[in-house]
C-alpha positions in Angstrom: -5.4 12.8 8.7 -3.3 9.8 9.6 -5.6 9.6 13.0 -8.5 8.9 11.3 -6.6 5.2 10.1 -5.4 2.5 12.5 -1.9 2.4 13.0 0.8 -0.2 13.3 3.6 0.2 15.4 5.7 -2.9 15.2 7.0 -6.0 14.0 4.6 -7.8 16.2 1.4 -5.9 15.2 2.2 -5.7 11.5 2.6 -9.7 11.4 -0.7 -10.4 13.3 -1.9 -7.9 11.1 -1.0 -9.6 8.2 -1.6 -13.4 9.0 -5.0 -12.9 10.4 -7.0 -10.6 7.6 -8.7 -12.9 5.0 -11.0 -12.5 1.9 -10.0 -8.8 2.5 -7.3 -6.7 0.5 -4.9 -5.4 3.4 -3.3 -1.5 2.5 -0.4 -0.8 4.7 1.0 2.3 4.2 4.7 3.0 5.3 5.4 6.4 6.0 5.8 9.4 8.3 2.6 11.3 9.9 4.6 14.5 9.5 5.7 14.2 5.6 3.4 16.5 3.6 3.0 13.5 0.8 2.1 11.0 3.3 -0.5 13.5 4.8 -2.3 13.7 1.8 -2.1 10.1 1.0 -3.8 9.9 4.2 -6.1 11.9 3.7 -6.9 10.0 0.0 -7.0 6.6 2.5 -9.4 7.7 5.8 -11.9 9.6 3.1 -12.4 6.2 1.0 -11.8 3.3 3.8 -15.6 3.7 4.5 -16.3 2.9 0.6 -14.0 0.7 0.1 -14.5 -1.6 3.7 -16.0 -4.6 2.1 -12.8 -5.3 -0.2 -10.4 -4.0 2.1 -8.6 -2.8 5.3 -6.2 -0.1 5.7 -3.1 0.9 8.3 -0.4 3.3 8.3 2.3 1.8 9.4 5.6 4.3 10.7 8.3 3.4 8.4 11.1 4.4 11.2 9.1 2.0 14.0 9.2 -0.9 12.2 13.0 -1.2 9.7 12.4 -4.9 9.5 9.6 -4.3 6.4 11.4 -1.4 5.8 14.6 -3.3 4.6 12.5 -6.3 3.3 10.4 -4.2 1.0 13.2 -1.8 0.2 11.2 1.4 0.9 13.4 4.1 0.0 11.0 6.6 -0.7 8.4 7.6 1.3 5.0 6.8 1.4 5.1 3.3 -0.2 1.7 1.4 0.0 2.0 -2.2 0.0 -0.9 -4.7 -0.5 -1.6 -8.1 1.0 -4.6 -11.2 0.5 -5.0 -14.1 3.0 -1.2 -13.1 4.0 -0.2 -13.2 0.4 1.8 -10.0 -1.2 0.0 -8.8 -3.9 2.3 -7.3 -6.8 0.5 -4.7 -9.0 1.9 -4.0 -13.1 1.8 0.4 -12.3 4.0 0.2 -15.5 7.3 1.1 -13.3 9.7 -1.7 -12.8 8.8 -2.1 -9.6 6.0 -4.6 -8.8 5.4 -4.3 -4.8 4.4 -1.4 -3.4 2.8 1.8 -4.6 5.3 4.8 -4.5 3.9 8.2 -3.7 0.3 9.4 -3.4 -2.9 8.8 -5.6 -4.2 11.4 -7.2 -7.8 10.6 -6.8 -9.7 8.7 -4.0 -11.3 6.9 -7.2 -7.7 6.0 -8.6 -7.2 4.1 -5.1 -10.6 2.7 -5.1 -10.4 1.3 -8.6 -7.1 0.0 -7.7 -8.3 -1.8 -4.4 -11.1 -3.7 -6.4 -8.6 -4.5 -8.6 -6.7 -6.3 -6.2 -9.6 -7.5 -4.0 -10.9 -9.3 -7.7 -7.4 -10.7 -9.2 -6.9 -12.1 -5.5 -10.0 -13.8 -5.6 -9.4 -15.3 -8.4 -6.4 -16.5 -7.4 -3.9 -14.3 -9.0 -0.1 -12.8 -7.4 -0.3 -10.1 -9.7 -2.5 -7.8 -11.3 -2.4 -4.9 -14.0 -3.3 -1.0 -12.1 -6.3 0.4 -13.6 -4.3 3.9 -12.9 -3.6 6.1 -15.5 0.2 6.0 -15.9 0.2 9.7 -15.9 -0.9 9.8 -12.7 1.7 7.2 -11.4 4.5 8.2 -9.8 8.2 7.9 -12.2 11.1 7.1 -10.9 14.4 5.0 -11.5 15.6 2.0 -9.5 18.9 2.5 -8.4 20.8 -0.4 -8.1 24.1 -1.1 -5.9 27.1 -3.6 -6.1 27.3 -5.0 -2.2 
């Protein structure tokens, strides 16, 4: 379903992407179009971009193309859904200890909506970081992994 959504395809486009959207929530999803989670996030994103157009934009984004954001965000695991205002990075509480992207796919288109106009109304207001509306149960668990460089 990833054709149905814009993609991204480098370092270039991803930047322009991000420095030019305003008063809109930007969803970039980092991923591959052949991994079966990434489909069905996919599939979550092109079936609610329509109702959710006024608060936001979405993109896949190939997380192989463009290992600059990969490295920066440190997306390990695959898809990871990051979320930008007015070129800001918006953190979101999922109740993980990780603040900055969104590992894994919703479980509901509504669980992605609700989220977005989240997002879209803590930006507005002027706020870095908002609380997910998601049900922890249907987040995503998993450990950080730290290493010793």
């Amino acid at each position: 379903m990833s054709f149905l959504l814009p993609k991204l395809t480098s370092k270039k486009e991803v930047d322009q992407v991000i420095k030019t959207t305003e008063d809109l929530v930007l969803v970039l999803r980092f991923g591959r179009d052949t991994d079966l989670v990434c489909m069905q996030l996919d599939e979550i994103l092109s079936k609610t971009a329509h109702d959710v157009s006024k608060m936001a934009t979405v993109y896949c984004v190939d997380s192989d193309s463009v290992p600059v954001y990969t490295q920066y965000f440190d997306i390990a695991l695959i898809p990871a859904t990051i979320f930008f205002f007015n070129g800001q990075h918006m953190k979101v509480d999922y109740g993980t200890p990780d603040h900055t992207k969104f590992i894994g796919s919703f479980k509901t288109k509504q669980d992605f909506i609700d989220l977005v106009e989240v997002i879209y109304r803590g930006a507005m207001k002027g706020k870095l970081m908002v609380r997910s509306p998601i049900d922890p149960q249907n987040i995503t668990q998993y450990e950080l992994l730290y290493q010793d460089i």
